[in-house]
N, C-alpha and C positions, 0 to 999 in steps of 0.2 A: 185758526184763530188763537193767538199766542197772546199772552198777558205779559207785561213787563212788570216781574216781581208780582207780588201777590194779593189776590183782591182783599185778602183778610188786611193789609198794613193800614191803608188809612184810616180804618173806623179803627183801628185798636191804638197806634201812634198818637193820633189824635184825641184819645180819650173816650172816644165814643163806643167801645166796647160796652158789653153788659153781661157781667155777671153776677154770682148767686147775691152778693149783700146791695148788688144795686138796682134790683126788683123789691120794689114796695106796691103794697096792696092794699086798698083804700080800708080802713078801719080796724088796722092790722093789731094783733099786740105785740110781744118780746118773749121771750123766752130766755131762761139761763138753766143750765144740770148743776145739780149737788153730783158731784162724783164721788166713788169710792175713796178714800185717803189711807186704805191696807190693802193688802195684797187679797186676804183672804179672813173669813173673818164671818158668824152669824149672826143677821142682821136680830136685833132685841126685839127695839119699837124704833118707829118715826115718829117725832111731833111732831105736827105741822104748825106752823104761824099762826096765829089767830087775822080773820079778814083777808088774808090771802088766798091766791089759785094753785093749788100745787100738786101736782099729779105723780101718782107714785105707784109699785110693782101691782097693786091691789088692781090700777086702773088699765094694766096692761096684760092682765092675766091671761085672757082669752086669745092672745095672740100664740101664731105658731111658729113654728121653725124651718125654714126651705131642704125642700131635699136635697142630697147633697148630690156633686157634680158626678160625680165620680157612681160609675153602676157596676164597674167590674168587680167580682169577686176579689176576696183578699188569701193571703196565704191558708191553705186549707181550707177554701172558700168559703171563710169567712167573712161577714160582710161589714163595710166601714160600721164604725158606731158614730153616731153623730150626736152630741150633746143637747139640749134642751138651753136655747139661748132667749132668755128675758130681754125685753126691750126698756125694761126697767126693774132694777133688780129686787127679787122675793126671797127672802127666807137666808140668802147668804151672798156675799160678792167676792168675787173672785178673780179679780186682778185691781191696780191700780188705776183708773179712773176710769173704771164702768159707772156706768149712767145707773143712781141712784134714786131719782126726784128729777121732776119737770117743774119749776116755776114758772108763774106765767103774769105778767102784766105790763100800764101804757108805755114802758118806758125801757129801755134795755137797762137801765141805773137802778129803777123800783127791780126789776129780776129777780136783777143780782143782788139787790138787799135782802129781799124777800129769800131767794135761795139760802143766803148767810146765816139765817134764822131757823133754818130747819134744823131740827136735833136728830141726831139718827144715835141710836147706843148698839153699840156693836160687843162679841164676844168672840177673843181673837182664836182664829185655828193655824194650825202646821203652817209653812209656807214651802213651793217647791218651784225656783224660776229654772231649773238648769231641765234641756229634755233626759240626757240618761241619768240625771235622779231621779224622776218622774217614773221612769220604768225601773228601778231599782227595786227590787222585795219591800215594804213595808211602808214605800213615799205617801207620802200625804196624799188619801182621794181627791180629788176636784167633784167628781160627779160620781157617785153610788151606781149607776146602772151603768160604767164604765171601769170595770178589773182592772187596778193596773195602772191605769190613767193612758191605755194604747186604743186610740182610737181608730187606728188600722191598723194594719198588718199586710202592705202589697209586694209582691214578686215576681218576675219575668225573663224569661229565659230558662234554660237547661240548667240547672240547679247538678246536676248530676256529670253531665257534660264537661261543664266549665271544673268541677272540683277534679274530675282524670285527667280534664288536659291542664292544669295548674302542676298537678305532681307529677306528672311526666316533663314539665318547661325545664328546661336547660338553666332559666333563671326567673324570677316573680320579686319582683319588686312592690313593695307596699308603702304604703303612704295613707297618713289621715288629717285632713285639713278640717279646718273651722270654717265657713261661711259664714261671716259673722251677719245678726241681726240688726237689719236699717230699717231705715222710715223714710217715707216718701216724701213728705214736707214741701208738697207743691206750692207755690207762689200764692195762690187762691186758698185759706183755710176752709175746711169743711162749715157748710153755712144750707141751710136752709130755710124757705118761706112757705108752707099749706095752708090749702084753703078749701072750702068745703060748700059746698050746694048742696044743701037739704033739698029743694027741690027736684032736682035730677039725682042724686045720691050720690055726685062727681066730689074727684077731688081732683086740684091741679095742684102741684108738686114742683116747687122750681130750688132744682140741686145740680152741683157739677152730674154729669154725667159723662160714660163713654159710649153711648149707645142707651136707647131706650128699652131695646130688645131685651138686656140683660136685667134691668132694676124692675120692669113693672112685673113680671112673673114670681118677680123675689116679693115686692110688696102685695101685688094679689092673694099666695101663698101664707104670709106671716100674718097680714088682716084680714083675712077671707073675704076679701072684697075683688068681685070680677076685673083684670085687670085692664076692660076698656072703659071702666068705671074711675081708672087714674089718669089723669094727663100728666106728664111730666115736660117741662120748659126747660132747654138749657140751652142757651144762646152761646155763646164763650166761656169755657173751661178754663181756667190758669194753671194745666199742669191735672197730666192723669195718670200715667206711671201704672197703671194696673189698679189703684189704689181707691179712685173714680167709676168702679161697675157694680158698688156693693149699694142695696138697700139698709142702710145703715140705721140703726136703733135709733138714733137722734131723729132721725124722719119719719119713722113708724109714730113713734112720740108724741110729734108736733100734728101731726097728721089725726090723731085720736084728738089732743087737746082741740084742734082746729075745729071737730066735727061737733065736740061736745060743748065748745064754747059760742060756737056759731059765729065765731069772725076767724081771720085769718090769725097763721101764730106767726112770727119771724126769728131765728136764732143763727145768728155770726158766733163761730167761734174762735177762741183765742189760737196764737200759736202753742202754746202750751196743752191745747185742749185736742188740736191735729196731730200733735205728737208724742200726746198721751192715747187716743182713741184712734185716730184710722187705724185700720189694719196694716202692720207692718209685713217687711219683704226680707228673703233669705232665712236667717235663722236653722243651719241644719251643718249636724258633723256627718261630713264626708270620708267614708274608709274606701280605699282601692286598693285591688291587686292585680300587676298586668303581669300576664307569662309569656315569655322569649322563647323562639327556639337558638341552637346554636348559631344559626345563620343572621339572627338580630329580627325575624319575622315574629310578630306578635299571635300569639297563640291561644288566648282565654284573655279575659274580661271577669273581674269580680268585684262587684260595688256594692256597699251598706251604708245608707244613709239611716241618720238619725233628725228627725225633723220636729222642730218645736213649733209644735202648731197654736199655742197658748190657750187659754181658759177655754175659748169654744172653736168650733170649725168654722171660719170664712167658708161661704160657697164653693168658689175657685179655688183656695188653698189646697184642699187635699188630690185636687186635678195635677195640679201644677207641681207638687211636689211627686206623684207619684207617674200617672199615665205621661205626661208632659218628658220625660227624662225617659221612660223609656222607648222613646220613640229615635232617640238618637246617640244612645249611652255610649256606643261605640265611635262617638265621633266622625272622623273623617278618614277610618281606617278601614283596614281588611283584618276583621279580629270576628274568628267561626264560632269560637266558643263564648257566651256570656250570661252572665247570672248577676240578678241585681233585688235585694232585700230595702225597702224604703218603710222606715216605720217611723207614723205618728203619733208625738209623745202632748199628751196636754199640761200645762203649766199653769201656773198664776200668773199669767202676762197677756200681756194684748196679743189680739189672735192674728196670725199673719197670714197673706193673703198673693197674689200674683205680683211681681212688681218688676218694673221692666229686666225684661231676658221671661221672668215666670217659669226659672227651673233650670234654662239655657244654658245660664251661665255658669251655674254649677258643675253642670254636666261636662263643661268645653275646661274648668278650673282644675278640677280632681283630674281627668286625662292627659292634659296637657302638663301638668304638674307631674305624672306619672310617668309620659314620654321622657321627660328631663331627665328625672331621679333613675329611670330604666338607663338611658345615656351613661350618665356619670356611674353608675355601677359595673355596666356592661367597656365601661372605654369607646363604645362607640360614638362618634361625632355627632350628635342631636339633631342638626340637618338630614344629614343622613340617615339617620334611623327613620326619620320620618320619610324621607322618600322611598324607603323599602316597603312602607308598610301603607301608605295612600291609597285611598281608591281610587283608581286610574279612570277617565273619561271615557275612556272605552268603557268601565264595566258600570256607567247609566246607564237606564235607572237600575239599581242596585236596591237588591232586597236586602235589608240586615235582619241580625238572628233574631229580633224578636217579631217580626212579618210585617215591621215600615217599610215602605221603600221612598229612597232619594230618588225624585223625578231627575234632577238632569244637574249636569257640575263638572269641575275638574279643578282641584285641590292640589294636583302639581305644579298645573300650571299656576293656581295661585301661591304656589310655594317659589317657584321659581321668580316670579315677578317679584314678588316680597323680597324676597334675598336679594335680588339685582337692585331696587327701589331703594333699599336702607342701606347700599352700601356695605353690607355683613360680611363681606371677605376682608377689607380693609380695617375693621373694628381693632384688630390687634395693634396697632399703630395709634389709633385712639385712646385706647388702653392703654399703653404704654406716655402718650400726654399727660393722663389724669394724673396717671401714678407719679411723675414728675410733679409734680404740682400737687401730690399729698393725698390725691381721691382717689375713689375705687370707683372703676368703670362697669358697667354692667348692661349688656344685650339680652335679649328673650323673644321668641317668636312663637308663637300661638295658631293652631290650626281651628275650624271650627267649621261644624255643619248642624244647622238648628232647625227646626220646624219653622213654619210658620202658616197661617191662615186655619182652616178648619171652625170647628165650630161644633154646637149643640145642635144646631139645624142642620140635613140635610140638604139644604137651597138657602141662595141666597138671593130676595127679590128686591129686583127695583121698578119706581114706578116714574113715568114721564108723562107729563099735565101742560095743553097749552091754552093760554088767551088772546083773548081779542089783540092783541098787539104783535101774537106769533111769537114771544119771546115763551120760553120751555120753563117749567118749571119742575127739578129733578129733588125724587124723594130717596132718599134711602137711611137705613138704620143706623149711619153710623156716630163718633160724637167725637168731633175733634178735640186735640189739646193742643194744639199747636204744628202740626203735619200739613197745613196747605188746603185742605179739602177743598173750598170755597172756588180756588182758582182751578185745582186740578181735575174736580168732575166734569165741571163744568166745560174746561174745555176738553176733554176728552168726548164729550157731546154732539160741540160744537167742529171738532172734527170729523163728525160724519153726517150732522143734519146741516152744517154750515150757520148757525142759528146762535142768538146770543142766548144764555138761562143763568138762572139763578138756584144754590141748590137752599133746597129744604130738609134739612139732615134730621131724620127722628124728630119729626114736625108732630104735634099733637093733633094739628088737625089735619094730617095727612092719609094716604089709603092707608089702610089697614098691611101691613108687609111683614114677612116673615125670613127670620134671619137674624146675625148679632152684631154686635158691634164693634168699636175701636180698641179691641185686646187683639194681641198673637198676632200683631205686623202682617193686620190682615185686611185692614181697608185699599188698598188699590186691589189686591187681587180679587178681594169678594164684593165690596161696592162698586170700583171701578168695572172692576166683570161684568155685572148684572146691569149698572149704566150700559159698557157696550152693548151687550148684549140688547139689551130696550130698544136703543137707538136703531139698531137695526131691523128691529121687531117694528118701531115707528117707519122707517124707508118703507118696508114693505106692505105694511098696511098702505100708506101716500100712494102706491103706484097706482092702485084701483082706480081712487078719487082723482090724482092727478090722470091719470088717462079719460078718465071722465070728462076733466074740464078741458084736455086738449083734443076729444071724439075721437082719441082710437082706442083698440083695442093695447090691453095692457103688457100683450106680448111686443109694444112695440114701441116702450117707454123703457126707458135706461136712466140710473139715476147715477150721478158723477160732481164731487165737488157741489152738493147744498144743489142743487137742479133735476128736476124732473127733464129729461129729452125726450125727441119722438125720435128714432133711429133714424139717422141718415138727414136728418131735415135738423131747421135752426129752433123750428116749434119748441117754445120749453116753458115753464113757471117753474120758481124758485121754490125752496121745500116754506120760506116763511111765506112767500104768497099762499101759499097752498093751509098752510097750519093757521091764516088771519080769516078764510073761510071756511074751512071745515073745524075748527077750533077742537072741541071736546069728540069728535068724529076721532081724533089721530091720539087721543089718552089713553096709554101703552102701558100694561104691569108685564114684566117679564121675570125670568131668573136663570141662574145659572148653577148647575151644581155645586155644594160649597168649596172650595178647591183646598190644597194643601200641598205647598211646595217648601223645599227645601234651601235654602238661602249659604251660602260659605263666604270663607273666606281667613285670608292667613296674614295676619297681625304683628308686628315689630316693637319695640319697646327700646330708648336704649337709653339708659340713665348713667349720672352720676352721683356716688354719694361722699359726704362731708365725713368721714371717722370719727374728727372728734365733737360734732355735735349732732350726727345721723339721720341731718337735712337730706333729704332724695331731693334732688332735680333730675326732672322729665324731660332728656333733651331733644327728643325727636321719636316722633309718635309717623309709622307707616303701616297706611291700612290698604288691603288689596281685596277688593272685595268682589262677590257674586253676586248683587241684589236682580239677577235675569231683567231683562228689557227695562232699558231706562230711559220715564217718560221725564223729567224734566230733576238735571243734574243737581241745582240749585237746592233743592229738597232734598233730596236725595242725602247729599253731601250735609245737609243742617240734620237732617235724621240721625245720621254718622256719629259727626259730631258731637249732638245731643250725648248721644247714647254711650261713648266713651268719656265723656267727662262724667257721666254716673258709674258708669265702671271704676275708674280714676277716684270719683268721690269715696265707696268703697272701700279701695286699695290702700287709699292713704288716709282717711280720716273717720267717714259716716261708723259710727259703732251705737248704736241702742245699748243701755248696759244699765241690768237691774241688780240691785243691792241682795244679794242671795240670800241673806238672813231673814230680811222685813220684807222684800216684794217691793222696795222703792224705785220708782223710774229715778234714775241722778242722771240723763242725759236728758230733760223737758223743754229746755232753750234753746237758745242757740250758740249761748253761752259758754255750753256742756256739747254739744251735738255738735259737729264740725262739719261745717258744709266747703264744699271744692267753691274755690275762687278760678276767676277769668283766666288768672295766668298760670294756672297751676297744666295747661296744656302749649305751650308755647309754640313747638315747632311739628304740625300736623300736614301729613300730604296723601291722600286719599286717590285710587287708581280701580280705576273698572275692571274687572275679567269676567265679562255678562257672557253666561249662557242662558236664554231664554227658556223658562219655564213650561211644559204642556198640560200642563194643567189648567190654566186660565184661558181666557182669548185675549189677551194685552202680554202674554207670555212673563208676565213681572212675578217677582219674588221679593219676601218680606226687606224689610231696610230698617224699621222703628227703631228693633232690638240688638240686631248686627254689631253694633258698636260697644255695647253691654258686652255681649256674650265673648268678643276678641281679645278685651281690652283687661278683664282681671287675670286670666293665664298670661298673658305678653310680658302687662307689667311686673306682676308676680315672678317670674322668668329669669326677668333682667333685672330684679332685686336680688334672688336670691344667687343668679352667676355675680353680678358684685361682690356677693358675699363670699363664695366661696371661695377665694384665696386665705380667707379665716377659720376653714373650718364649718363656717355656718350654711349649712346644706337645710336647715328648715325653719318657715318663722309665718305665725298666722297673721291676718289681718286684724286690726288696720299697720298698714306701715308708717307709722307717724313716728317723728323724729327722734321722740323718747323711746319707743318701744326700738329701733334701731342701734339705736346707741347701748342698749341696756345691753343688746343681743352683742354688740363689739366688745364693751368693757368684758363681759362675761367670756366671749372665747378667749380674748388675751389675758385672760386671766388675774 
């Protein structure tokens, strides 16, 4: 049962989508934040307005802090420190617009006047936005019960190992890159509407969401409120990025005011307000060292990251920057020895958090960038090196040094299609055009094997529900932003009950299920899974009943293609005949262990640039990718897509950038913040090398993030091989025209 194009388009084409600012609530109010306007600074007094609603750190005191993701010990097993995060700020603030004050009234216009009028007097302290000043002797505290301002300290691998096989390498090549700090700035601003039933003690809660699994444990945790005591609504997402799973202090907030005021609150925020307060993504300096032997086999692995995790810890943040990267640090190589140091540095700045790749990308940036610079040092041809050093198909699944293993892949073959795909033998010729014509050519090809799926839970459950009409109604946790879900469970359903359904994604008022959500490129394997998996939990429950209603015994019913049969004979009933009379008889919770499969793929980039004005054009982008069994191209390929133009946005523009002195955000618009345009990918062509996954029952592997994680080493790649006929063998992101050009005038001197 095949869909043409996707059930999500015409309720959303047509306007009829619904999300967070277009839920109103009958007798609702408004809401607006006073935010911080310093970085850092103790708070005096507040006045509050006189006649006004205004809720401030006093009214939020009692709230607490979620534990943090992350349970493994730290260097010296020591264990993460996790800051004490206000939902409204007490006694001092600590980055640039932390939530300060909740005003509250009929009008989004009275709010914000009412907030306008709040006096706050402040006394200003140190300021420290950079992470290794942060750790530097003497930096300015953020928080007394944290030394240092190192809120972890994690490491993995042979520490010992990796330093003998380094000084015995024939050669080590070093490298340290910036990942610079972005912000997500999805289409949809952060917005919220609560509402509160004193008489049941409920709240319902309507916020983007990626899953409900991950926000109501956060908000049970922070309000000590039972979290089946929360309903959370989230119909249509605009855009999740990672950025979309946090219980966010703007909600806690509204959620108290809602309870205390006893109507509903509502608060839309600005763009400025998204890109001041979500939790941003990346933010961390990258150090590598890879060691060679004579023969050009890579021999040790050594990485130190520094990660600016800003005023407090996101949930997910300190996952993603630490266990997330170790699970794949060695990329897509054959490298025995590895050691890797990841330390959390706290700042005055918005706290960062998972954001698409959530670690990936880093990891696939600093290696890939490392094979290069090993290349050009060593004389050996950068293809090449990397074909000597790939893990070969044969040696799936493959344990790496730190005791991950890659289910299943083959990284030459994806190397080899790439190179044939882009045309890469013939580039010298190309090159040699540009240069006629005054530009610098530039190719880069990128390897990359990423995580994906997994989870806090052990299982992933799904539930299927039918009515009088026999149509299915499918629940599971996850929360789409744009990935398809609507069309794709659904008929993954309807391919084995034959049955139309409709899904109910992290429905409030659905079973109760266990399991998370739309993070870590892991909804088809973990939702899709647990659907299959139900549906055929459902077949087999039906065969009792349908043998029932055809009087035989059940060994003598066969089910094929949506039909119950009697062996040998035409006797049959269809599985909806059968589900329009035994209806809630055939409602199925199943699940499937949470899976976690490995994803690859090898990336092409090949630019040219302008000298004298150090304009990059992208003139052709080839991806060859491993997403294991693929259920419908179409998706697939928009995943891709997606996910390299965020990469691209990155490479060449997206920079968050605070004023080191005061703590001022100067990138709050978009005026300042530069976001990738339509054309800035022109010439894209995208090629399968599936090897199916065993991990799952649908054999599928992540796809969301894939295009992320390929796309900053490729294009990085093929920036800095243009360059180097100049001399310029290094240069951090973003790649924007000025920063190129600055880097030209400078090497010519």
């Amino acid at each position: 049962m095949k869909f043409a194009g996707r059930r999500e388009d015409d309720r959303l084409l047509t306007g009829k989508g619904r999300y967070t600012a277009d839920w109103n609530l009958p007798g609702q109010l408004y809401g607006c934040f006073l935010r911080a306007d310093r970085a850092h600074a103790e708070i005096v007094s507040i006045r509050k307005p006189d006649g006004g609603v205004v809720f401030t750190g006093e009214d939020t005191k009692d709230c607490k802090t979620p534990p943090a993701m992350v349970k493994a010990p730290g260097r010296g097993g020591a264990p993460i420190k996790v800051p004490h995060r206000d939902i409204l700020a007490r006694g001092r603030v600590r980055y640039v617009g932390q939530e300060v004050a909740l005003a509250v009234a009929d009008s989004p216009q009275k709010a914000q006047d009412l907030a306008e009028q709040i006096e706050v007097e402040y006394r200003e302290l140190p300021v420290v936005v950079d992470a290794e000043d942060a750790l530097a002797p003497g930096a300015p505290l953020l928080h007394e019960g944290i030394p240092g301002n190192l809120a972890f300290d994690f490491e993995y691998g042979n520490e010992v190992l990796t330093a003998e096989a380094l000084a015995a390498a024939a050669h080590v090549t070093r490298l340290t890159l910036d990942s610079t700090r972005v912000s997500g700035t999805p289409m949809e601003p952060k917005a919220c509407a609560a509402a509160y039933d004193a008489a049941t003690q409920t709240f319902d809660v309507y916020a983007s969401s990626q899953g409900k699994g991950m926000m109501l444990p956060n908000f049970a945790a922070i309000l000590g409120v039972p979290a089946e005591k929360i309903r959370l609504h989230a119909l249509d997402v605009g855009g999740g990025f990672g950025i979309r799973s946090d219980a966010y202090p703007e909600y806690c907030a509204l959620m108290i005011a809602a309870r205390k005021l006893g109507r509903p609150v509502k608060w839309v925020g600005s763009r400025f307000e998204t890109i001041v307060s979500d939790y941003h993504g990346r933010g961390a300096k990258l150090m590598g060292e890879l060691g060679l032997d004579r023969d050009g086999k890579f021999v040790a692995l050594r990485v130190n990251w520094i990660v600016n995790a800003g005023a407090c810890l996101s949930q997910p943040g300190p996952l993603i920057n630490t266990i997330n990267p170790s699970t794949h640090a060695i990329n897509a190589y054959r490298i025995p020895a590895l050691y890797g140091r990841h330390r959390l540095a706290l700042t005055n700045t918005t706290s960062t958090t998972a954001y698409r790749g959530a670690g990936r990308p880093n990891v696939s940036y600093l290696v890939e960038r490392l094979v290069d610079e090993a290349a050009r040092e060593t004389g050996v041809d950068r293809v090449e090196l990397r074909r000597r050093n790939l893990i070969p198909r044969e040696a799936f699944p493959y344990k790496t040094p730190t005791g991950s293993t890659y289910d299943s892949g083959d990284p030459p073959g994806e190397l080899e299609e790439a190179i044939r795909f882009s045309e890469w033998n013939s580039f010298a010729e190309r090159k040699k055009a540009s240069s006629l014509r005054g530009k610098l050519r530039g190719i880069g090809v990128s390897m990359f094997i990423e995580p994906s799926g997994g989870g806090a839970s052990p299982k992933e459950e799904a539930a299927i529900k039918f009515g009088a009409s026999g149509e299915a109604e499918l629940h599971v946790l996850s929360g789409a932003s744009g990935q398809g879900h609507e069309t794709m469970f659904p008929e993954i359903v309807a391919q084995i009950l034959g049955i139309p359904s409709v899904l109910k994604a992290s429905d409030p008022d659905g079973p109760p299920l266990v399991g998370g959500g739309t993070v870590g490129s892991r909804s088809m394997m973990s939702h899709g899974g647990a659907l299959f998996a139900t549906a055929k939990a459902v077949v087999k429950k039906g065969l009792e009943l349908a043998a029932k209603d055809l009087e035989v015994s059940p060994a003598d019913v066969e089910f094929h293609e949506g039909k119950y049969r009697v062996k040998g004979t035409d006797l049959s009933v269809t599985f909806q005949e059968l589900a329009r009379r035994h209806t809630s008889q055939l409602d199925t919770k199943d699940s499937i262990p949470t899976p976690v499969a490995f994803p690859g793929g090898a990336h092409v980039a090949e630019v040219e640039i302008d000298p004298e004005t150090g304009e990059v054009d992208l003139l052709r982008y080839v991806g060859v990718d491993d997403c294991g069994r693929i259920l419908n191209h179409a998706l697939v390929d928009g995943q891709l897509h997606g996910g390299i133009v965020q990469g691209l946005g990155q490479v060449f523009g997206e920079h968050v950038v605070y004023d080191a002195q005061t703590g001022q955000l100067l990138t709050g618009t978009f005026m300042d913040y530069v976001m990738p345009r339509s054309e800035i990918l022109k010439r894209v062509e995208l090629h399968d090398h599936s090897v199916p996954s065993p991990s799952n029952p649908l054999g599928v592997k992540g796809a969301g993030e894939a295009g992320t994680t390929g796309a900053l080493p490729a294009v990085a790649n093929a920036v800095i091989d243009a360059l180097r006929p100049l001399g310029i063998h290094h240069l951090d992101f973003p790649y924007s025209s000025h920063r190129i050009w600055q880097a030209i005038a400078k090497a010519r001197g």
